[in-house]
C-alpha positions as a printed Julia matrix, in Angstrom:
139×3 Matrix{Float64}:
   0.0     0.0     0.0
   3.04    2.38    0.51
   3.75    2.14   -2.96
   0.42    3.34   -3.91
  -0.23    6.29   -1.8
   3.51    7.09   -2.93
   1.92    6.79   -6.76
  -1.09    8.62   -5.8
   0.8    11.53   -4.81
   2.05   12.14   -8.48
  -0.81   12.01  -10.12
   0.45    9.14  -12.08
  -1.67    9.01  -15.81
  -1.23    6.34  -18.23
  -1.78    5.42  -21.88
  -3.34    2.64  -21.78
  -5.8     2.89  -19.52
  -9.13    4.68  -20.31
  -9.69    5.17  -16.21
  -8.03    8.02  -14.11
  -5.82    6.73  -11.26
  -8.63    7.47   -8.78
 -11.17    5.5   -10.86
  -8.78    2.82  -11.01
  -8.07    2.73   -7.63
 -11.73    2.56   -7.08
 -12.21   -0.51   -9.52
  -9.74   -2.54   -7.48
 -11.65   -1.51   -4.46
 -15.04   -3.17   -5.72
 -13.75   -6.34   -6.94
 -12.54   -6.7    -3.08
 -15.68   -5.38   -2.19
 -17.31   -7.9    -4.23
 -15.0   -10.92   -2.91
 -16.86   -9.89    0.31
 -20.87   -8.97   -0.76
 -21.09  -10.55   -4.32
 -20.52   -9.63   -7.44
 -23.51   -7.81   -9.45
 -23.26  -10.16  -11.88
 -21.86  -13.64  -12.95
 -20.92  -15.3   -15.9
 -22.47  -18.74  -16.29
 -21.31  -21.47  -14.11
 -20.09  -23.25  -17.55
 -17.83  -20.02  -18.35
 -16.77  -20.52  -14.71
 -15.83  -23.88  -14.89
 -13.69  -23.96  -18.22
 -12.44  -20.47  -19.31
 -12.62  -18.88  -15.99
 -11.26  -21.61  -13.89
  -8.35  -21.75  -16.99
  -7.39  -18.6   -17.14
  -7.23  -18.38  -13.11
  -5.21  -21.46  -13.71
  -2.82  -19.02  -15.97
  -2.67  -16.25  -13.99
  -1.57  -18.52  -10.56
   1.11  -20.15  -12.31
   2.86  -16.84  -14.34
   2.0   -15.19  -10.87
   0.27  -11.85  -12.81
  -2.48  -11.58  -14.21
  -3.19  -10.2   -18.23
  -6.96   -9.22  -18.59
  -8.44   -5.33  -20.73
  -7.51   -2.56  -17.94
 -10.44   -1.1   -19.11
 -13.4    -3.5   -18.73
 -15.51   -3.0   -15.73
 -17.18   -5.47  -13.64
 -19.77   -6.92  -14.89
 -23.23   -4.75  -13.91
 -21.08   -3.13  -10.92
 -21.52    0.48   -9.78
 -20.59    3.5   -11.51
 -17.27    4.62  -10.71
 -16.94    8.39   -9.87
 -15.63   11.37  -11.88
 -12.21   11.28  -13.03
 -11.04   14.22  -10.86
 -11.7    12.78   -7.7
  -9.13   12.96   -5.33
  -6.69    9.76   -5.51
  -6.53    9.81   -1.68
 -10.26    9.14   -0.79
  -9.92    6.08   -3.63
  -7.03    4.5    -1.82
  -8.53    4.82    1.37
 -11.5     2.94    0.17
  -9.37    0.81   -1.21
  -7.38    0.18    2.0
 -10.2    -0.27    3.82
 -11.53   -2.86    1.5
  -8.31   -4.8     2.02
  -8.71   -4.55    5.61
 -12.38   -5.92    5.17
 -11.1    -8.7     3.33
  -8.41   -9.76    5.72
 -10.59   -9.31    8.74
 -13.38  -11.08    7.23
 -13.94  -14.77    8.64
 -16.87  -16.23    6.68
 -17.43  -17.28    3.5
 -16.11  -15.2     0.35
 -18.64  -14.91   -2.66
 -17.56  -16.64   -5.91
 -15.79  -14.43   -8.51
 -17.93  -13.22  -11.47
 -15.5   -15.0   -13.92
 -13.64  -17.58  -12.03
 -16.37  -19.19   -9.58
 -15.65  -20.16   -5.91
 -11.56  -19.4    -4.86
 -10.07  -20.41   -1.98
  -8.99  -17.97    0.68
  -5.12  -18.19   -0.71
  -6.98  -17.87   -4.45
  -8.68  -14.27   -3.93
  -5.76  -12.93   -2.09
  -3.6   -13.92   -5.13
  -6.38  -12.33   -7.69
  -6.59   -9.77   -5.74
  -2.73   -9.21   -5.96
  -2.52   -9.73   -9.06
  -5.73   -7.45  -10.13
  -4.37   -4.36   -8.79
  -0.62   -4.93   -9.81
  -1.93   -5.63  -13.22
  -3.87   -1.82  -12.8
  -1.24   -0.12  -11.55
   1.48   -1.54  -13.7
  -0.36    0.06  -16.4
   0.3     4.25  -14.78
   3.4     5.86  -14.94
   4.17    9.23  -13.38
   3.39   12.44  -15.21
């Protein structure tokens, strides 16, 4: 997390991504969010069973994941104006993390890859936002 609010302070902007840094920031926040509640929407259990349970597959080995920076969740909420403040998106993101590590019960099954194990999300998770923030470079 230092590494973000370090990249929040620059206003980083990037190329490839269609999102502001804030907006991103709050993307990674609802797919923990989601890991938690449930997600909006799912793909079919087939998709979750072959392609989604593959590509998970993918990611885990590599150890990053490779998906379009710029989809959004499937059916999830809005994400704010691009000029919000990165700080208020990190801290929602933070405390989404927090949630997630605090949180002893069940975790709802990813919109793409099904049910993950504990060790699973955290590593989706991981890899989600690395994947999201590798795309920003400093202004």
């Amino acid at each position: 997390m230092r590494q973000l609010q370090a990249h929040s302070q620059t206003q980083p902007s990037s190329a490839a991504a269609r999102w502001s840094w804030s907006q991103t920031l709050e993307h990674c926040a609802q797919s923990i969010e989601y890991s938690l509640q449930g997600y909006p929407q799912l793909y079919s259990p087939l998709f979750q069973q072959t392609a989604g349970a593959a590509a998970f597959a993918v990611f885990r080995a590599r150890g990053y994941m490779q998906h379009d920076i710029n989809e959004p969740i499937p059916s999830a909420a809005p994400l704010p104006a691009p000029a919000q403040d990165p700080a208020s998106a990190l801290q929602r993101l933070e405390a989404a993390a927090q949630a997630f590590l605090q949180h002893s019960g069940p975790l709802r099954p990813h919109f793409a890859y099904g049910a993950l194990e504990r060790r699973d999300y955290e590593q989706a998770h991981a890899m989600h936002l690395a994947e999201h923030a590798k795309a920003f470079t400093s202004a």
